[in-house]
C-alpha positions as CSV (number, residue, x, y, z in Angstrom):
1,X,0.0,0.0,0.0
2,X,0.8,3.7,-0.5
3,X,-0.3,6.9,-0.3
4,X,-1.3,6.2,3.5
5,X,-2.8,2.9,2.8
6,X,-5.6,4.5,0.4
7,X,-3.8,3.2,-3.2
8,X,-3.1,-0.6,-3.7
9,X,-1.0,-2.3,-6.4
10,X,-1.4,-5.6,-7.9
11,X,1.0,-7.8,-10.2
12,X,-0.6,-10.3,-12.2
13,X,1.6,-14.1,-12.7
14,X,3.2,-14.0,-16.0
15,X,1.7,-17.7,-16.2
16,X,-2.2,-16.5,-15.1
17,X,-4.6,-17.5,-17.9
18,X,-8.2,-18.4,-17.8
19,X,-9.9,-21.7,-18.2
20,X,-9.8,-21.3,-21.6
21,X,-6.3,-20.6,-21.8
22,X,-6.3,-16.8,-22.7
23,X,-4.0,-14.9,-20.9
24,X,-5.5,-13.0,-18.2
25,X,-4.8,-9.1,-18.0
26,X,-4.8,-5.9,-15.8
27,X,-7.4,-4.5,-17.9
28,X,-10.0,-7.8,-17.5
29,X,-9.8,-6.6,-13.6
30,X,-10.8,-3.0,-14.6
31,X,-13.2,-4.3,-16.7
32,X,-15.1,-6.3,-14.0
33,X,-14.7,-4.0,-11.5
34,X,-16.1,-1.0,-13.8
35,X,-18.8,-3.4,-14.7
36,X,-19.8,-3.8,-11.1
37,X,-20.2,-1.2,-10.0
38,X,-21.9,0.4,-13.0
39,X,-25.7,1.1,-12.0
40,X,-27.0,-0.4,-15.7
41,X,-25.8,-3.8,-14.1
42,X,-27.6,-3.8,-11.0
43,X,-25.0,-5.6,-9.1
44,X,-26.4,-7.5,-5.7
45,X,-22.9,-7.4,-4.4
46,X,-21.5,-4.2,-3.8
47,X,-20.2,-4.3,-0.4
48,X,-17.0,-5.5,-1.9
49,X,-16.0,-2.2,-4.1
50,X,-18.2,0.4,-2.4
51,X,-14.8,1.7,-0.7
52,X,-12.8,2.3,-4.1
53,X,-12.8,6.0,-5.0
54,X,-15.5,8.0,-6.9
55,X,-17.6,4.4,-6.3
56,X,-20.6,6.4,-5.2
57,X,-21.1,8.7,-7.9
58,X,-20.2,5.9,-10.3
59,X,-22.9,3.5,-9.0
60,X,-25.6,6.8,-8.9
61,X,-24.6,7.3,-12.2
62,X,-23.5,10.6,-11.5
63,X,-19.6,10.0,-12.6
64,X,-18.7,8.4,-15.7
65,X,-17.7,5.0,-15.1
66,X,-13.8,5.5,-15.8
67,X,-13.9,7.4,-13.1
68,X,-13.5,4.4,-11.0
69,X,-10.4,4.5,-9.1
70,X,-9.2,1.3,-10.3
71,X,-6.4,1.9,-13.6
72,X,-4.5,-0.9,-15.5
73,X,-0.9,0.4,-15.8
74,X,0.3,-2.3,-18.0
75,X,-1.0,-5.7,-18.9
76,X,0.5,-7.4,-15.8
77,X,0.1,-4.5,-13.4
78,X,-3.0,-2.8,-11.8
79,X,-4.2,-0.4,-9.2
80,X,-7.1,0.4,-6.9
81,X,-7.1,3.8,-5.2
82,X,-9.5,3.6,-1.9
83,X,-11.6,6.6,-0.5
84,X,-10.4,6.1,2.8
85,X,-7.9,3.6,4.0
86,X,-9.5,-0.1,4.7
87,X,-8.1,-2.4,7.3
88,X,-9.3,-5.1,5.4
89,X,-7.0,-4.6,2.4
C-alpha cells in the first residue's frame, strides 16, 4: 500500500490465464470492476467495491464509469485507489 494505505498495487503471474487458456490481463480486472459497479448492471454485491474512490457517484450514475479508481498500468500491473484507508485490504 501507498499513499497512507488508500492506493493498492497488484501484479498479475506472468503464467495467469483463464480456463480457456487466454492470458489473463490488468485490464480484464478494470473491466469487471467498472462493470460492477456500474448502476446499468444492478449488481447484488456491492459491499465488496463500495470503498474504491469515486464508487458512489459511479454506481448513482453521477460519474462516468472510468472514473472508478481502479487503472491498468500495464497488462500485468494494476491499481485500486481507496476513498479512505480499509483495514481489510
Amino acid at each position: 500500500p501507498t499513499e497512507n494505505k488508500t492506493r493498492y498495487t497488484f501484479t498479475i503471474r506472468k503464467n495467469a490465464r483463464w480456463q480457456n487458456g487466454t492470458k489473463i490481463t490488468s485490464q480484464d480486472f478494470v473491466t469487471a470492476l467498472r462493470r460492477q459497479a456500474n448502476p446499468t448492471t444492478k449488481s447484488q454485491n456491492l459491499d465488496a467495491i463500495s470503498y474504491i474512490k469515486n464508487f458512489d457517484a459511479v454506481n448513482k450514475g453521477k460519474m462516468a464509469i472510468n472514473k472508478l479508481g481502479v487503472t491498468a498500468i500495464n497488462k500485468r500491473t494494476f491499481s485500486i485507489k481507496l476513498s479512505k484507508p480499509v483495514p481489510y485490504m
